[in-house]
DOFI-286575 format. One line per 3 residues: number of its first residue (from 0); their letters; for each residue x, y, z of N, C-alpha, C. Coordinates in steps of 0.02 Angstrom, whole numbers, plus 50000, padded with zeros to 5 digits. Atoms other than C-alpha are relative to their C-alpha. Layout:
BEGIN
NUM = A = X Y Z X Y Z X Y Z; ...
//
This chain:
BEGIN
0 = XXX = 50053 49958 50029 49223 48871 50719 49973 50047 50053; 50002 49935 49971 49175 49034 50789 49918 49991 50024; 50057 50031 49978 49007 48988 50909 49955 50051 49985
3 = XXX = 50065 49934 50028 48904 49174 50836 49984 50001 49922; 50012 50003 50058 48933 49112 50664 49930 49949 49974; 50041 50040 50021 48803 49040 50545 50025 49944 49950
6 = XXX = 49956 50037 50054 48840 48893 50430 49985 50045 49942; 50003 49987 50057 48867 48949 50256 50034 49969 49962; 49940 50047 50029 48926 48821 50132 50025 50046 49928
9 = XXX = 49960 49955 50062 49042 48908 49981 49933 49997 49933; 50052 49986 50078 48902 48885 49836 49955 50038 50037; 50055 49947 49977 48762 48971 49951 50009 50066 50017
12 = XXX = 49974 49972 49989 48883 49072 50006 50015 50085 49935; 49992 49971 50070 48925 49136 49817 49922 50019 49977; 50079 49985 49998 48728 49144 49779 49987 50068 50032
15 = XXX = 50041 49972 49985 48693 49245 49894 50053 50080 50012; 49979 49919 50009 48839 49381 49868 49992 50027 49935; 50009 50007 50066 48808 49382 49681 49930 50030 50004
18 = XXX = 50067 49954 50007 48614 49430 49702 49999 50061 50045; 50009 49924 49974 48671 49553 49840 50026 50058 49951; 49982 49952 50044 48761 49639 49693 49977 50002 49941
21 = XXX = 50029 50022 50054 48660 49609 49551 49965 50078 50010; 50049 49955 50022 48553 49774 49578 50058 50064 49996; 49957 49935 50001 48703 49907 49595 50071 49974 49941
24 = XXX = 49957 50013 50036 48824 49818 49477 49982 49995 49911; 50014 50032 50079 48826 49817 49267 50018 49906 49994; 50028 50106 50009 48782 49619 49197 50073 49985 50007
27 = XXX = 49923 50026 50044 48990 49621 49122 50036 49981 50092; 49958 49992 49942 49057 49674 49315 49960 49910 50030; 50050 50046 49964 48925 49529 49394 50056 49937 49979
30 = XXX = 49975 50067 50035 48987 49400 49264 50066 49974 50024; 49926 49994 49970 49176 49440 49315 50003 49972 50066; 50010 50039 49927 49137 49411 49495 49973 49931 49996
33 = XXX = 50001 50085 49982 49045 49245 49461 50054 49959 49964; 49917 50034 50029 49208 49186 49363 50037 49978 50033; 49923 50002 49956 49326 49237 49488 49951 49970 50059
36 = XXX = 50019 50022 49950 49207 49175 49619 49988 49905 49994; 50034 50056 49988 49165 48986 49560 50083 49967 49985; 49919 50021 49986 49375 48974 49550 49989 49992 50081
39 = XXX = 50006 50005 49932 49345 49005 49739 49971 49932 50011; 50069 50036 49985 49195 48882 49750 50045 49928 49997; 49979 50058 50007 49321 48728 49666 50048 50001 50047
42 = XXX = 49928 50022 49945 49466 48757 49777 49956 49979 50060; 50021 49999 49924 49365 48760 49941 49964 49904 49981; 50020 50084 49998 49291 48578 49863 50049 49978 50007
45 = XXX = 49947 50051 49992 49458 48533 49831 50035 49986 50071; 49955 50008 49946 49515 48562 49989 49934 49980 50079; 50054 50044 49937 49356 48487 50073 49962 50065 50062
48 = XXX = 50032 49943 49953 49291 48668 50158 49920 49998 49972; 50084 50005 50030 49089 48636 50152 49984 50046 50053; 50013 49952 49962 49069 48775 50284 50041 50077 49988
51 = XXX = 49967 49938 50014 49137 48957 50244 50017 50017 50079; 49986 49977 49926 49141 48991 50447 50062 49951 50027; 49943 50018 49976 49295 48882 50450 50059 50037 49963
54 = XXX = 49927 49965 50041 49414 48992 50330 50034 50029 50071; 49947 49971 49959 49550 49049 50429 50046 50045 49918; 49943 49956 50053 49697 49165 50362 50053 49949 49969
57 = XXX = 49959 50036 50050 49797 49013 50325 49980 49972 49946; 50027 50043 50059 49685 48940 50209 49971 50051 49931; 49981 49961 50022 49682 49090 50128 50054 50030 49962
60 = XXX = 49930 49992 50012 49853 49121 50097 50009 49929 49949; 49982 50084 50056 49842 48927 50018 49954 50002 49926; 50047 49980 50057 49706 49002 49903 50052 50030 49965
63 = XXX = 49953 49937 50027 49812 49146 49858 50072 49959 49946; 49931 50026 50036 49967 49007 49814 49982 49962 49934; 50032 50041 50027 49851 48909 49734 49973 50032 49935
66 = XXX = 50030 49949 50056 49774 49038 49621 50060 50013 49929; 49945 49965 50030 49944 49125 49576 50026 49957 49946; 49951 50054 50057 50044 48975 49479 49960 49982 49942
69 = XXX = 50062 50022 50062 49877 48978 49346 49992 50085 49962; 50015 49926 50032 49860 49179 49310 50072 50038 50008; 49941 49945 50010 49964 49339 49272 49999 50043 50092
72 = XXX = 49990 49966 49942 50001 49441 49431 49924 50074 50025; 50039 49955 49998 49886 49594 49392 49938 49966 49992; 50083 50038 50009 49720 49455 49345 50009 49990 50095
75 = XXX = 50018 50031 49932 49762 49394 49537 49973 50030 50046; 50033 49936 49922 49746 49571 49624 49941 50010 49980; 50075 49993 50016 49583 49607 49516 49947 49947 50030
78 = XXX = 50053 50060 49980 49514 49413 49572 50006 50009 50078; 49975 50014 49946 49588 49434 49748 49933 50068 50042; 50028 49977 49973 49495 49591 49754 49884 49985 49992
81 = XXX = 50058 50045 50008 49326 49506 49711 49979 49967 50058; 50013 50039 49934 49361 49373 49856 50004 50048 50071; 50013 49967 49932 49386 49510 49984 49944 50056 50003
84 = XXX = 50065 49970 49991 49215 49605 49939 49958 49946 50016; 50045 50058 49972 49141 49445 49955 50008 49972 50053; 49988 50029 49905 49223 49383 50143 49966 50060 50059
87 = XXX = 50037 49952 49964 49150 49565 50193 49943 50001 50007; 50048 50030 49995 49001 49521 50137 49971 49955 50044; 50022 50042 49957 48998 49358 50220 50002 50010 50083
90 = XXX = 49980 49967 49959 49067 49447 50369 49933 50016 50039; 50085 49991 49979 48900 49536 50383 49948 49981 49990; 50052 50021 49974 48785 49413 50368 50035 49939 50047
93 = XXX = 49965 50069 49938 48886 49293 50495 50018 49936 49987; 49961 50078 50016 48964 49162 50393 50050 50011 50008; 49926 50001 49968 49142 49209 50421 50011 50038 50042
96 = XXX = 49975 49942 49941 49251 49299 50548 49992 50085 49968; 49996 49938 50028 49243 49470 50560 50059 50033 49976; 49931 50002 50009 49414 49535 50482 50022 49979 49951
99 = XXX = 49971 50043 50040 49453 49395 50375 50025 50007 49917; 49994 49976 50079 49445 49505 50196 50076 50028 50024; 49944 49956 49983 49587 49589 50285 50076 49951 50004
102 = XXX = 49956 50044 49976 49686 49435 50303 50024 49963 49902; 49969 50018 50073 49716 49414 50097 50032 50037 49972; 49917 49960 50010 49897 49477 50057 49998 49982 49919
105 = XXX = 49952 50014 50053 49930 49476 49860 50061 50019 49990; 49949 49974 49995 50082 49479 49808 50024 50065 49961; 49990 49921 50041 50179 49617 49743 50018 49987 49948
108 = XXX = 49996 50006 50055 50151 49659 49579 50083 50031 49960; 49935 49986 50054 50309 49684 49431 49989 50066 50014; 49993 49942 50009 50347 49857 49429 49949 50017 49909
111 = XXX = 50057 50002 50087 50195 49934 49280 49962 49953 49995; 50065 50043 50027 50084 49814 49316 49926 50026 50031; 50037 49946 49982 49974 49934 49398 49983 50066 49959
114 = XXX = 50046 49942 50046 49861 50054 49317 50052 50062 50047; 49962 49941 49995 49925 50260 49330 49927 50040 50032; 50052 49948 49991 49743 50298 49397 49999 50025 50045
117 = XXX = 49979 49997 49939 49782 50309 49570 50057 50006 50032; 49939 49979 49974 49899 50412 49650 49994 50048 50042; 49996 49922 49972 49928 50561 49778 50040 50059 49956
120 = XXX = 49983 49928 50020 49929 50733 49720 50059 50028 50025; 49949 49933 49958 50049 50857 49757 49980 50039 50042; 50012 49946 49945 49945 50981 49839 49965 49961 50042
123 = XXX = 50049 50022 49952 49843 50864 49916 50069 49973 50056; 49940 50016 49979 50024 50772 49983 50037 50066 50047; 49980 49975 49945 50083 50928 50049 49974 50047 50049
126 = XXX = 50049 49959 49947 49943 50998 50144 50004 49917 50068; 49988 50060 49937 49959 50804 50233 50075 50024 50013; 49923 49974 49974 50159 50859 50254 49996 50038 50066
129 = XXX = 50016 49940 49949 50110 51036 50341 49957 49972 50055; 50026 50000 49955 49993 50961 50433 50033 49936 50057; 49941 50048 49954 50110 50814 50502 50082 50054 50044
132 = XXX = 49951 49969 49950 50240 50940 50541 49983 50068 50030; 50026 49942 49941 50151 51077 50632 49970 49972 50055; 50036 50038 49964 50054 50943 50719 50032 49941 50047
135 = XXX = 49971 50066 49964 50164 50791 50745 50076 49995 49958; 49920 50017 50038 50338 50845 50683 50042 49957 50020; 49936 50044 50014 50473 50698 50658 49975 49944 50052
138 = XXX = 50019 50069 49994 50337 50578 50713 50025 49958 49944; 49989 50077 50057 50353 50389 50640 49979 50020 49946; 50022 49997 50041 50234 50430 50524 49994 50069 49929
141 = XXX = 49964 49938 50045 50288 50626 50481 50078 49969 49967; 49939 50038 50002 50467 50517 50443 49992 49972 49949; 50008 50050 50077 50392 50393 50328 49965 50027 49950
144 = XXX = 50055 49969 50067 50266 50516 50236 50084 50053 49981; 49934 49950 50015 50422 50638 50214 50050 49975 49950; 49945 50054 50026 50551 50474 50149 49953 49997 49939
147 = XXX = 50069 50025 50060 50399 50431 50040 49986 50035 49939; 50047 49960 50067 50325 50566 49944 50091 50034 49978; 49952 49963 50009 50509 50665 49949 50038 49962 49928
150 = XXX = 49957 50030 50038 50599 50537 49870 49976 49934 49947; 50039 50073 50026 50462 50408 49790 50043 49922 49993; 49995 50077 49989 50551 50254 49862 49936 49948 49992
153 = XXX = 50028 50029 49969 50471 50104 49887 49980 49959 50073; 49997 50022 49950 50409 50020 50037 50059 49969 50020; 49946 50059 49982 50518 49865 50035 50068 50059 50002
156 = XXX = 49917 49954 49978 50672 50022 50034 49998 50041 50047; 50009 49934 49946 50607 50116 50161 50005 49966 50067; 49953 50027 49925 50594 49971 50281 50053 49968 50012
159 = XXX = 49920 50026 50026 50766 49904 50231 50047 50060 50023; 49960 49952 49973 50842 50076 50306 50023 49981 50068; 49948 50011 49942 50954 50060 50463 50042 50054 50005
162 = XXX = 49982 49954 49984 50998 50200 50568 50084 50003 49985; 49921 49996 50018 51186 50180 50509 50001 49994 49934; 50010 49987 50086 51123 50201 50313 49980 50083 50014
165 = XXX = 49998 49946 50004 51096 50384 50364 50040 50044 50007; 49958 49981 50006 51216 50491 50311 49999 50085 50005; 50014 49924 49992 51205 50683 50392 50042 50028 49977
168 = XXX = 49958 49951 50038 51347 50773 50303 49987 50001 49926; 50023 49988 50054 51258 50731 50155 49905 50000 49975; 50081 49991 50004 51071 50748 50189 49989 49939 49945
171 = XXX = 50004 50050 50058 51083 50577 50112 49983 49935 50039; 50012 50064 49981 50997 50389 50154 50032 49951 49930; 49959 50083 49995 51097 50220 50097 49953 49954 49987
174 = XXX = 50060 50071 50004 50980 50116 50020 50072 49931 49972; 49966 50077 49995 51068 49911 50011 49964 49961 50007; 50043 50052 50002 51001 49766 49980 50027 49950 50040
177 = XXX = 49983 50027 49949 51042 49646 50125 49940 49924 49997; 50046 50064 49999 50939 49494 50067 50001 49937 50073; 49944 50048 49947 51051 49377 50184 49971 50026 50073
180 = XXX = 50006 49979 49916 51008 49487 50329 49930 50028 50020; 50059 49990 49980 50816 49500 50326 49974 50079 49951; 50020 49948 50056 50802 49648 50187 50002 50000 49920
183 = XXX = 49966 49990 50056 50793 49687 50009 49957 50025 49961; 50011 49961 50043 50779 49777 49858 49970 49999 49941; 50033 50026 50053 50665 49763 49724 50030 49973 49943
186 = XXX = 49950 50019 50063 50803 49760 49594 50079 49969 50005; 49923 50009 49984 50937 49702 49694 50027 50039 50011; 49963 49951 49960 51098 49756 49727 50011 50045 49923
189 = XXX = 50002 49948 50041 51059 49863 49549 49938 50034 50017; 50034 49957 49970 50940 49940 49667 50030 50060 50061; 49978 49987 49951 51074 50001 49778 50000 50092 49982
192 = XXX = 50008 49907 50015 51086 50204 49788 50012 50033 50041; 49998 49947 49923 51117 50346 49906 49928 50044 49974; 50075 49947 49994 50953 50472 49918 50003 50031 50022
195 = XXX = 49992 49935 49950 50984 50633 49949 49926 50039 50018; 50061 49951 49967 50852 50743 50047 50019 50089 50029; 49991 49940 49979 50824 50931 50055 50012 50009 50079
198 = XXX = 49980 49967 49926 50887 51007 50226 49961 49993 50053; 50048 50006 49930 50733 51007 50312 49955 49944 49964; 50044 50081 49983 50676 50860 50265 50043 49947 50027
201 = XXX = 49956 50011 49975 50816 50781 50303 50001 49985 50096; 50021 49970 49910 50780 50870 50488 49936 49965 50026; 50048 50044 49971 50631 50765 50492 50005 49961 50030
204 = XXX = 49990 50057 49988 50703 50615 50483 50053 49989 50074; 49965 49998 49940 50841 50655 50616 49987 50002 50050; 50037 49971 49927 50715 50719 50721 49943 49939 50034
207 = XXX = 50025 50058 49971 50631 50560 50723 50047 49977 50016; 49958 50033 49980 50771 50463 50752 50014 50015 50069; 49981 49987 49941 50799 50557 50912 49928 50015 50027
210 = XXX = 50084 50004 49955 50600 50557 50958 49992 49952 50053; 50023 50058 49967 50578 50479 51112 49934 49952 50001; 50050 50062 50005 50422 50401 51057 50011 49951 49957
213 = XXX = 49945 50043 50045 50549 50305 50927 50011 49927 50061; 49963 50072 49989 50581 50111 50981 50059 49978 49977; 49916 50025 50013 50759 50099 51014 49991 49912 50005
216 = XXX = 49997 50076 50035 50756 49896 50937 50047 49974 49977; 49977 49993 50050 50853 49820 50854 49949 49922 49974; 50042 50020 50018 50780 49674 50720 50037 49921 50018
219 = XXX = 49988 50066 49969 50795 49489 50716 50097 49957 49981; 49928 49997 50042 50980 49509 50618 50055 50032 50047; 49972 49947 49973 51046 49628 50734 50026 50059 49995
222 = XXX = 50005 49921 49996 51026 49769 50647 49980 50061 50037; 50034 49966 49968 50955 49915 50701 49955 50066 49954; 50050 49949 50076 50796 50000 50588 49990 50068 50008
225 = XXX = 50056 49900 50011 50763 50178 50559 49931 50004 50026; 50070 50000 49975 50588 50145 50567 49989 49935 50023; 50022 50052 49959 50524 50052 50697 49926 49961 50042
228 = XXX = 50028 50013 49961 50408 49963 50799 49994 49980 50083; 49965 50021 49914 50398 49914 50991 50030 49906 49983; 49975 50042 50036 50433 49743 50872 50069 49982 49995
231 = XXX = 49931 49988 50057 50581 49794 50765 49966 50011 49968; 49995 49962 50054 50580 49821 50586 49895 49963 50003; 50063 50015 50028 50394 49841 50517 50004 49947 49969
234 = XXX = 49998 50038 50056 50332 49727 50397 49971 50071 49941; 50021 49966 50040 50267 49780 50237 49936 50024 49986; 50099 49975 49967 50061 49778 50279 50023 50047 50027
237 = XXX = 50006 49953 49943 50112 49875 50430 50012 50072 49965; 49987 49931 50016 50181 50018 50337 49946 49995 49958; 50043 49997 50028 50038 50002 50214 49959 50009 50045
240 = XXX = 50055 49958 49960 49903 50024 50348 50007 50056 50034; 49989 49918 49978 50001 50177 50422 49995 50032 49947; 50015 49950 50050 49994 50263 50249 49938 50002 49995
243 = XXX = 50091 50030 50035 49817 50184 50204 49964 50083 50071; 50021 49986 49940 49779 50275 50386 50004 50092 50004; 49971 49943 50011 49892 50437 50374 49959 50045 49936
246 = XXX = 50053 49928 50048 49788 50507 50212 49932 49989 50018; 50057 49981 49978 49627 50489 50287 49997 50074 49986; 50015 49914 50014 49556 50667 50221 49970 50021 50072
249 = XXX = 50022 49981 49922 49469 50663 50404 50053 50019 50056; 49929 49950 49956 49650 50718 50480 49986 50035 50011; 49978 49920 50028 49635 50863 50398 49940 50058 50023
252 = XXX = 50091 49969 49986 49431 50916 50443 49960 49969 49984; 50042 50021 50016 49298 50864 50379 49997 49943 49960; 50019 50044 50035 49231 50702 50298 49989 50002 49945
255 = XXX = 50073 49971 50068 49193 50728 50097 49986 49921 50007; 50071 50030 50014 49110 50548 50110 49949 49991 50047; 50039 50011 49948 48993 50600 50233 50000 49958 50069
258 = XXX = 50006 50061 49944 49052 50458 50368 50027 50060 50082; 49977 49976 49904 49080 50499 50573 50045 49948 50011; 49931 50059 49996 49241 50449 50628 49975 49956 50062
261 = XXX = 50021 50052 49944 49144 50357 50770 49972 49943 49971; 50029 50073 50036 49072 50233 50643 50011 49989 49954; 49958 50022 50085 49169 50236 50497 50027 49934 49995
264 = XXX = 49972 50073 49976 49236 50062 50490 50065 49998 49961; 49915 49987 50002 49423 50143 50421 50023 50024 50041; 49972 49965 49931 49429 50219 50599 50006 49949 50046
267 = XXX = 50013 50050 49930 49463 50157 50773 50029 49936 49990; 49974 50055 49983 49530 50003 50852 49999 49949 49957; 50020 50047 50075 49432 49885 50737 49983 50029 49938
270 = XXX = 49990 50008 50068 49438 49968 50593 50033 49987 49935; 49961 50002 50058 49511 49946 50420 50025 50047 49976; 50005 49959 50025 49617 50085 50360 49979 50014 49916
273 = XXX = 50030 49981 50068 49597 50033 50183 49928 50008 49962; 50096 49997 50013 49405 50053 50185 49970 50075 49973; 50015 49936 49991 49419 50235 50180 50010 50005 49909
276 = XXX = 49986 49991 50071 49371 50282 49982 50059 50046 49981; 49957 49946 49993 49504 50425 50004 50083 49976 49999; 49920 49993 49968 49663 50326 50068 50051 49968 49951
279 = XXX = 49980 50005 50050 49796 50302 49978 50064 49948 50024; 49971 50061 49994 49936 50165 49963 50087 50017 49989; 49941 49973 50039 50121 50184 49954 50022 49996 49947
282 = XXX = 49982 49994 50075 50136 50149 49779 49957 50046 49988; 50013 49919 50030 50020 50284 49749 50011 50071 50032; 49971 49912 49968 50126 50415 49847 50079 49984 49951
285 = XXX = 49941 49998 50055 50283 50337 49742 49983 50023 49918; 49992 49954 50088 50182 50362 49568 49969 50075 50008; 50006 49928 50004 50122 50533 49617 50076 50037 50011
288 = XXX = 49908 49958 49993 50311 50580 49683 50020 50000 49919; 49962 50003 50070 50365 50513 49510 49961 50060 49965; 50025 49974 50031 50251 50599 49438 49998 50099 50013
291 = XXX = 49979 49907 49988 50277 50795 49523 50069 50004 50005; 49931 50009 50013 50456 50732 49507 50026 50052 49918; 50014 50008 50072 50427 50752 49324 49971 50085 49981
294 = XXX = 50034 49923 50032 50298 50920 49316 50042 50025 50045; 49967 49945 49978 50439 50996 49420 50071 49999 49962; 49933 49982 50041 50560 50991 49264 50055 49951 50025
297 = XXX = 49912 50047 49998 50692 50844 49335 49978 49971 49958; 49962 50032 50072 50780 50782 49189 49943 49901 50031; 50017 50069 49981 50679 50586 49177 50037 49960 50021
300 = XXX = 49946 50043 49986 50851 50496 49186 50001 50026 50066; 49970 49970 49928 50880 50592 49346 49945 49948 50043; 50059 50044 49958 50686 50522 49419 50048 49926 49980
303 = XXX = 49988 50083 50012 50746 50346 49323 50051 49987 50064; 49949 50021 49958 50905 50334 49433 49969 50007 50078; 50023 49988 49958 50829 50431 49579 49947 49948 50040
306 = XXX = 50049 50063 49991 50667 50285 49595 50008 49940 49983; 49962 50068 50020 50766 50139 49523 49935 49974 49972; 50064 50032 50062 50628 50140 49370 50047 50010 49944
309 = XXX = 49953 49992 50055 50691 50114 49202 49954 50045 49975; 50036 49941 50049 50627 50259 49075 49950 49969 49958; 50036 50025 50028 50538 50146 48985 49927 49969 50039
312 = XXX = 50044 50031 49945 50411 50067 49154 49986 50085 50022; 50002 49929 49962 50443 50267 49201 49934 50044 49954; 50048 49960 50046 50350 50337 49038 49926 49940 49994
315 = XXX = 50040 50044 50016 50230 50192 49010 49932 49994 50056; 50047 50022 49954 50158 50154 49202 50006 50059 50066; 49973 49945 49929 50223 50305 49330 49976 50059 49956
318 = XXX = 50010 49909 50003 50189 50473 49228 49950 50013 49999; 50049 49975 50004 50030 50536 49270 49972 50074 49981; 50015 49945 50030 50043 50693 49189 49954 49989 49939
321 = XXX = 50056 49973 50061 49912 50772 49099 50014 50023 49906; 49950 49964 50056 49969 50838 48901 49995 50042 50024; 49977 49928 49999 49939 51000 48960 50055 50015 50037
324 = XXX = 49968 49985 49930 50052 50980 49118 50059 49985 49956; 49959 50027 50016 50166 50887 49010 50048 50062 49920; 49988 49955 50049 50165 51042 48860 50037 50073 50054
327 = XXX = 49983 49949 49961 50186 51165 49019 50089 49977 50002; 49933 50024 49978 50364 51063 49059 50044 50012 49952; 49947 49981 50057 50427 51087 48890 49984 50051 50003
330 = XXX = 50007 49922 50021 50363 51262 48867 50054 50036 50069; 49940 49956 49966 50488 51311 49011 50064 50011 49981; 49941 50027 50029 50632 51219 48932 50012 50062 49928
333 = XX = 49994 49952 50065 50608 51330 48778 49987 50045 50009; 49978 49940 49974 50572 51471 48859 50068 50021 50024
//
C-alpha cells in the first residue's frame, strides 16, 4: 500500500463518487453509475479488498475477466467506463494510485458494436497529415497516421506489418495473419489482403523505414516490424496512446478547451493522452476513412474488400455520412 494514500473502503469509496456527481449529472445517468458501481462493490467483497488503496492493475484486469463472462461486450465498455471515472476520482482524493483508471484494458469490441458518433473528419485528418509532413515527415507517427486514415486498417493490421510485407513496385502493404508467430488478423486468414497506397503516401512509409530515428528490432518471433519501438513490435495501447496523443488539436495552435499544455493532464510525461476531449482513437480514424472512403464515390464493395468489413457491418456501423452527403454521392453518379 502506497504510504501518501488514505484508506478508502469500496462502499465509502462508491458514496462518495456518486454524491460528487449527483449535482452535474441527470437522476437516469447517476442510477447507471450506481448499478455498474455496486457490481464493483460485490467483486472487491468477493475477493476480500476492504481498502481501495490496495487495487493494483492486476486486480483489475481480474475485474475486467470477471465482469465479461456475465454481459454483452458493448454493456462492458459503457460499465468499464464508469469504473475508470470513478478510480480518477479516487485518484484525487488519495484512495488509489495515481494512474490506475489508466490501467483498465477492455477488450475489443465485435466489429459494429460501437456507436458511428465518433470519428475523424476528413478535413480535420488532413490538416493533422500536412502538418505531420511539413513538420515531421516519415516520422513513426507521420507513418502510422498516413497507414491509418489512407487505408482505414485496423490497429491489430497495422502492427502485424513487417518490413518484408512491403511491397515498392506496387505501392502496396501485405497484410497476413501470423497468429503462430505473435500477430493477427481480426478475421483471420479471410483478413489477408494486399493495400495499395497512393505514391506519396507510399513515400511516407519508405521514408520512415529508412528514418534513422526508426528502431532497427526485430520482435520476440524473429521478425522484423515496420513499426517499431526501442522494444520491438508495439502493442496495441501503445499505438492507441500515439493516436489518442497525435490529434491533440494543441499540435496544430491553439487550445479550443481552454487548457495550457503545462497543466493539461493529456500532456507531458504524466499525462493521459486520452483525457484530451478532442483525441481521437484508431477506430475512429478507421470509421471516418470508411466513411470519406464512401463520400469520395468508391464503389462500397471496393471499401468492403479494401477494410475487411462486410457491406452489411459497413452500412449499419461505419457510414457516417450525412443524407445530404450521401444524396451528393449519387447525384454525381447520375450526373
Amino acid at each position: 500500500m502506497t504510504d501518501d494514500l488514505q484508506d478508502l473502503p469500496p462502499s465509502e469509496g462508491v458514496k462518495r463518487f456518486l454524491r460528487h456527481r449527483e449535482p452535474s449529472v441527470r437522476e437516469s445517468t447517476l442510477e447507471n453509475a450506481r448499478t455498474r458501481l455496486n457490481y464493483f462493490k460485490a467483486w472487491c467483497a468477493e475477493r476480500d479488498i476492504e481498502n481501495l488503496n490496495d487495487l493494483t492493475g492486476r486486480d483489475l484486469s481480474d475485474f475486467v475477466a470477471w465482469r465479461r463472462d456475465d454481459i454483452a461486450a458493448l454493456t462492458l465498455q459503457k460499465q468499464l467506463s464508469t469504473i475508470r471515472q470513478a478510480l480518477r476520482y479516487w485518484a484525487d482524493i488519495e484512495g488509489v494510485r495515481e494512474g490506475l483508471a489508466e490501467k483498465v484494458h477492455a477488450p475489443d469490441l465485435p466489429d459494429g458494436a460501437e456507436s458511428r458518433d465518433e470519428l475523424l473528419k476528413s478535413d480535420r485528418a488532413e490538416r493533422i497529415l500536412n502538418y505531420y509532413n511539413q513538420y515531421h515527415r516519415s516520422s513513426r507517427i507521420h507513418a502510422v497516421l498516413t497507414i491509418l486514415w489512407r487505408t482505414g486498417m485496423r490497429r491489430s493490421a497495422l502492427r502485424s506489418i513487417d518490413v518484408d510485407d512491403l511491397r515498392p513496385e506496387d505501392n502496396a502493404i501485405v497484410l497476413r495473419h501470423r497468429l503462430d508467430d505473435g500477430t493477427r488478423l481480426k478475421n483471420g486468414e479471410n483478413g489477408e489482403r494486399w493495400v495499395w497506397l497512393r505514391p506519396r503516401d507510399y513515400e511516407v512509409v519508405e521514408g520512415y523505414r529508412e528514418n534513422p530515428d526508426r528502431h532497427d528490432v526485430t520482435d520476440d518471433h524473429g521478425r522484423e516490424p515496420l513499426v517499431t519501438t526501442q522494444y520491438g513490435r508495439p502493442t496495441g495501447d501503445t499505438i492507441y496512446n500515439w493516436v489518442n496523443q497525435a490529434t491533440h488539436p494543441c499540435n496544430l495552435g491553439e487550445c479550443p478547451h481552454d487548457r495550457e499544455p503545462e497543466t493539461c493532464d493529456a500532456r507531458g510525461a504524466d499525462g493521459y493522452p486520452s483525457k484530451c476531449p478532442s483525441a481521437r482513437s484508431p477506430h475512429d480514424i478507421r470509421r471516418g476513412s470508411i466513411t470519406t472512403h464512401l463520400n469520395d464515390s468508391t464503389p462500397p464493395e471496393t471499401v468492403s474488400e479494401r477494410m475487411d468489413v462486410s457491406l452489411d457491418v459497413l452500412y449499419k456501423h461505419y457510414d457516417a455520412r450525412t443524407e445530404r452527403e450521401k444524396m451528393n454521392v449519387r447525384k454525381n453518379h447520375l450526373e
